[in-house]
C-alpha positions in Angstrom: 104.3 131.9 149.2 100.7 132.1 151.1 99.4 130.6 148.2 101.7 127.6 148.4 101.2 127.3 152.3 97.0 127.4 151.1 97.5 124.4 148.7 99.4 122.5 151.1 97.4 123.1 153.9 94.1 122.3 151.6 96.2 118.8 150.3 96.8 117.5 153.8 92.6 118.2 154.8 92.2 116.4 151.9 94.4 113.3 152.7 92.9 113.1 156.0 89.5 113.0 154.7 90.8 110.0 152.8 91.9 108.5 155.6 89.1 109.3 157.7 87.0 107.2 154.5 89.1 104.4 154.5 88.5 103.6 158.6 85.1 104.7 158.1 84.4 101.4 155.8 85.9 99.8 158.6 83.4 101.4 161.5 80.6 100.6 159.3 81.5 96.5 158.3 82.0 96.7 162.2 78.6 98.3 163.0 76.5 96.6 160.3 78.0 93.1 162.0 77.4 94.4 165.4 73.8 95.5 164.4 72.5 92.3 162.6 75.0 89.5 163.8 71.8 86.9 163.5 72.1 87.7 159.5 74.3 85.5 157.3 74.4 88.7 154.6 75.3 90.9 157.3 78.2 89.5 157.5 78.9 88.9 154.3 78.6 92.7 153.5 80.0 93.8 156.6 83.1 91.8 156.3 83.3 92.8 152.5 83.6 96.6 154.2 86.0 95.4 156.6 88.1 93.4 153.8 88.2 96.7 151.9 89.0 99.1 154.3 91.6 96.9 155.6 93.3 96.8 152.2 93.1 100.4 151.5 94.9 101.4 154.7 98.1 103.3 154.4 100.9 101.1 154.1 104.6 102.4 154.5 106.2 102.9 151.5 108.7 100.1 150.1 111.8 100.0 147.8 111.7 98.8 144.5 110.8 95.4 143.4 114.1 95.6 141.7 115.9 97.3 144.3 118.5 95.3 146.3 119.8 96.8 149.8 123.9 96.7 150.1 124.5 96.6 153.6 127.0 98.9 155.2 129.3 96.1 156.0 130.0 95.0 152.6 130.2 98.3 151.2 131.7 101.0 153.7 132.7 103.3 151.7 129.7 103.3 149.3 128.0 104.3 153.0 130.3 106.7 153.9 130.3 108.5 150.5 125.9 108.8 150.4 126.4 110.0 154.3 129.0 112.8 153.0 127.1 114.1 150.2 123.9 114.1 152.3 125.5 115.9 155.0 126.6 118.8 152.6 123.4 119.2 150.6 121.9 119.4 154.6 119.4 116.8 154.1 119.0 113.5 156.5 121.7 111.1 155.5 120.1 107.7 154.0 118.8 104.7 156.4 119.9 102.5 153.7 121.5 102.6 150.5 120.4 100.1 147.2 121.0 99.1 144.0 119.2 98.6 140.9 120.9 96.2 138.2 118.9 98.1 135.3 117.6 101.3 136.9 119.1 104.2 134.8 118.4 107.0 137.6 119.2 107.2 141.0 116.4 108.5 143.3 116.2 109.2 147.2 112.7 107.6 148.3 111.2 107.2 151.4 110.8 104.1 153.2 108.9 102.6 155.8 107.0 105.9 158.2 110.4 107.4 158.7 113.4 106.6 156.4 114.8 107.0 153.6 116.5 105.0 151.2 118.7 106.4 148.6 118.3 103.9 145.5 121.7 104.0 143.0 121.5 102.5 139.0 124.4 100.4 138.4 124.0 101.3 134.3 124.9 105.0 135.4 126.7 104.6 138.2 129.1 102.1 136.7 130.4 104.8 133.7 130.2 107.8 135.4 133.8 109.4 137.0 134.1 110.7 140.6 132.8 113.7 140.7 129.7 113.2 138.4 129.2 110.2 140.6 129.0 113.0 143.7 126.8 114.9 141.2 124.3 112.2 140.8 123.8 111.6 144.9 123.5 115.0 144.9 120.8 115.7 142.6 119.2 112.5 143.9 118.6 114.0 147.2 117.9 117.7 146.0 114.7 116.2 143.7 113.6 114.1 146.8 109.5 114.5 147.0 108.5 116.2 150.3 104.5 115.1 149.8 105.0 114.6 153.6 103.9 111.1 154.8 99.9 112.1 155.9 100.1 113.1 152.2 102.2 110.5 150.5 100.0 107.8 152.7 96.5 109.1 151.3 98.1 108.8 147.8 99.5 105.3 148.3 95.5 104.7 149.1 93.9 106.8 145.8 96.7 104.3 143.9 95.6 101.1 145.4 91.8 102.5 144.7 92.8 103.1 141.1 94.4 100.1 140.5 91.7 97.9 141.8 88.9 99.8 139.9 90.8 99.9 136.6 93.5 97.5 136.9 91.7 94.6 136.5 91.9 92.6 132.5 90.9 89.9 130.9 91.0 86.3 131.6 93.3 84.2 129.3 91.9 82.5 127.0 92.8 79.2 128.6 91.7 79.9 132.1 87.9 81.6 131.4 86.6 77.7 130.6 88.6 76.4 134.3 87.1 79.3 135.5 83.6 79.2 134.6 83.7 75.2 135.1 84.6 76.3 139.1 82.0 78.9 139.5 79.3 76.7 138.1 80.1 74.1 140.4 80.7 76.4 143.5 77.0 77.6 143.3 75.5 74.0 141.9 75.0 75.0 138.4 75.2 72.9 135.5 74.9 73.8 132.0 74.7 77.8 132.2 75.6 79.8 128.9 79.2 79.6 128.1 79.7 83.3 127.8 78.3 84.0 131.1 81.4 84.3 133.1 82.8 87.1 130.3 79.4 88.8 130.5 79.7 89.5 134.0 83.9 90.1 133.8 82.9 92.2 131.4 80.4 94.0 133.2 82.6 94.1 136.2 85.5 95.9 134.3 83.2 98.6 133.1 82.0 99.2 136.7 85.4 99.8 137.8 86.4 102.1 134.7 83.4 104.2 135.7 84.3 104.4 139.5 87.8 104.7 138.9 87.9 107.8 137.1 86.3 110.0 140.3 89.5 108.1 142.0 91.9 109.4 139.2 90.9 112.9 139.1 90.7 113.1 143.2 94.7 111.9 142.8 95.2 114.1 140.8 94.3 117.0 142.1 95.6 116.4 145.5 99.1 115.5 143.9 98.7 119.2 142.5 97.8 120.3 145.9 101.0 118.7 147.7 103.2 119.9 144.8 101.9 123.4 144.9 105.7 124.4 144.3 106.6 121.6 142.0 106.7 118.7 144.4 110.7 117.9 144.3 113.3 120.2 145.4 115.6 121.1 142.3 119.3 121.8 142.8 118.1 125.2 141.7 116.2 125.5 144.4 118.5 123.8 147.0 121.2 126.0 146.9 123.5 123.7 149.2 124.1 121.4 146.0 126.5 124.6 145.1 129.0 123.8 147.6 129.3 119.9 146.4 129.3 120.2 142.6 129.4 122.6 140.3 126.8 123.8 137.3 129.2 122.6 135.0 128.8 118.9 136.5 125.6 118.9 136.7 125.1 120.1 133.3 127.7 117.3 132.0 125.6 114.3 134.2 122.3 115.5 132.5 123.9 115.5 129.2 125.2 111.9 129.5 121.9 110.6 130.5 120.1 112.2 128.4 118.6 109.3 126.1 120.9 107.2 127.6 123.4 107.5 124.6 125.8 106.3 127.0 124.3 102.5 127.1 125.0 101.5 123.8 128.3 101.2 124.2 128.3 99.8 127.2 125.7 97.4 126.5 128.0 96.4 123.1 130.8 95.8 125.8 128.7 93.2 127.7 128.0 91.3 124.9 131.6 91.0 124.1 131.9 89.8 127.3 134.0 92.6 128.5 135.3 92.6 131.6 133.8 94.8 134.0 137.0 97.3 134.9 137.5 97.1 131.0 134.1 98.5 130.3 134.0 101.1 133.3 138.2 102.5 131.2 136.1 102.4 127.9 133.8 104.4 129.3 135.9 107.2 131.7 138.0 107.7 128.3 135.1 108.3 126.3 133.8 110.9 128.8 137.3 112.3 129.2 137.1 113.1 124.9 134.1 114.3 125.1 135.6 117.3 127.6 133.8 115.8 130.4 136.2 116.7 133.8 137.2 113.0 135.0 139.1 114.5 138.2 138.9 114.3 141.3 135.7 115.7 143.8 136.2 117.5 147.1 134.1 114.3 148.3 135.4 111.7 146.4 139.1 110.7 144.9 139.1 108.8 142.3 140.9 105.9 144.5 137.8 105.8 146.7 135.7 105.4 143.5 137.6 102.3 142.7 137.2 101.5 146.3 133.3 101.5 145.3 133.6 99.8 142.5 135.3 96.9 144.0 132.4 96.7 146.8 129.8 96.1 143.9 131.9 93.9 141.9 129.4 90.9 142.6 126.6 93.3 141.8 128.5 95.0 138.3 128.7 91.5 137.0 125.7 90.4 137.7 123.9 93.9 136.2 125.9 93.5 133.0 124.2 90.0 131.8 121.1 92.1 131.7 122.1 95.0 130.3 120.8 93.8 126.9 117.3 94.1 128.5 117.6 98.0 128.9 115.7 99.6 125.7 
């Protein structure tokens, strides 16, 4: 335990030193203006620090792309359920709840400096009976990371340093001429060698290879800093979870998704053009032949499922015409 309490203490001096780097490019674009502001490269290099700086700032964390919020008002009892579950597992009940048309898992992320979002799959969620539905909330919020947000902000930053450094790829084909056309006329040059805008792209990307991997391993390390104790809470090591669902449910959910043999069927459904209470029968009576327990949950009937199920109605059917895109 000391040990853990070390590493964490040691990941959080780290992410401040981060932080301290990223408003020290600021300081200096600011000083190297202040100290030369009769110098046309002065301020070209100190707002280049400033520009940088600003972008590498810590930025709250967002949803997914992909995500799409369900507001409380059109789905009440949706609310009411992730409130219930998050209650009994004793962690803070969800600021929002969303959907993802083809996420497969169900994850309880933090958004914004403060909240949390929990973030459903409609794939899974749309096959799964009552009480592995109160299952999968529940094991969402027990493997919630805890980087902290001094933590989880200084790693948002290593990411956005990474991806910038390495992220960058080649021009298409059809672009590079455009391109090098525009450069040779923003600088008044006619006639320079046709491969000199790769050259120097080329060039460029190498640079950023060779800083980026000092950026890589200093992510890495911190993340195995923060997660001295395996960075997400378990439902084995969240012992609440035992009062909403049992081991048997949990074991059942992980065995369904594992390899998501469940999707096949479902995703043969949708192109029949199922029905979406047709395919979400097909699948409760597969799970009930399989042995799977299809009953009821202490924090969900199964009337109050189909309650749920008629609030994302608009959101099933539209999830369904992409299912075909889930590999």
């Amino acid at each position: 335990m000391q040990v853990v309490k070390v590493r964490r203490a040691a990941a959080v001096l780290m992410a401040l030193v981060i932080h301290a780097s990223t408003l020290a490019l600021i300081a200096l674009g600011v000083r190297v203006i202040y100290v030369n502001p009769g110098f046309l490269f002065a301020w070209m290099i100190g707002g280049v620090l400033i520009g940088v700086g600003v972008l590498m700032c810590p930025r709250p964390p967002r949803l997914p792309a992909d995500a799409e919020v369900v507001e409380r008002s059109a789905a009440p009892e949706l609310h009411a359920l992730a409130e219930r579950v998050a209650r009994a597992v004793h962690v803070q009940p969800p600021a929002r709840v969303a959907v993802r048309d083809l996420g497969m898992t169900s994850e309880y992320v933090r958004t914004g400096f403060g909240g949390r979002a929990l973030v459903i799959g409609l794939p899974t969620w749309l096959v799964l009976p009552a009480r592995h539905r109160v299952a999968l909330m529940a094991r969402a919020y027990a493997e919630q990371a805890h980087e902290g947000l001094i933590v989880g902000t200084a790693l948002t930053t290593l990411t956005q340093w990474r991806e910038s450094l390495q992220g960058g790829g080649g021009s298409a084909s059809h672009l590079r001429e455009e391109q090098h056309t525009r450069i040779g006329a923003l600088f008044g040059v006619q006639g320079t060698p046709a491969g000199t805008y790769e050259a120097a792209g080329s060039i460029g990307r190498a640079v950023g290879h060779v800083l980026g991997w000092p950026v890589l391993v200093l992510q890495r390390l911190l993340i195995r800093l923060a997660r001295a104790d395996g960075g997400r809470r378990t439902e084995q090591q969240l012992p609440e979870v035992d009062a909403v669902v049992t081991d048997a449910d949990l074991r059942e959910l992980s065995e369904l998704m594992e390899g998501a043999r469940f999707l096949a069927p479902v995703q043969a459904a949708a192109l029949r053009g199922a029905a979406t209470s047709a395919i979400r029968t097909s699948a409760l009576d597969r799970a009930s032949e399989i042995g799977m327990d299809t009953g009821d949950a202490d924090l969900l009937t199964a009337q109050a499922s189909s309650r749920i199920d008629c609030e994302l109605s608009e959101h099933y059917a539209r999830a369904i015409r992409g299912f075909g895109l889930i590999s």
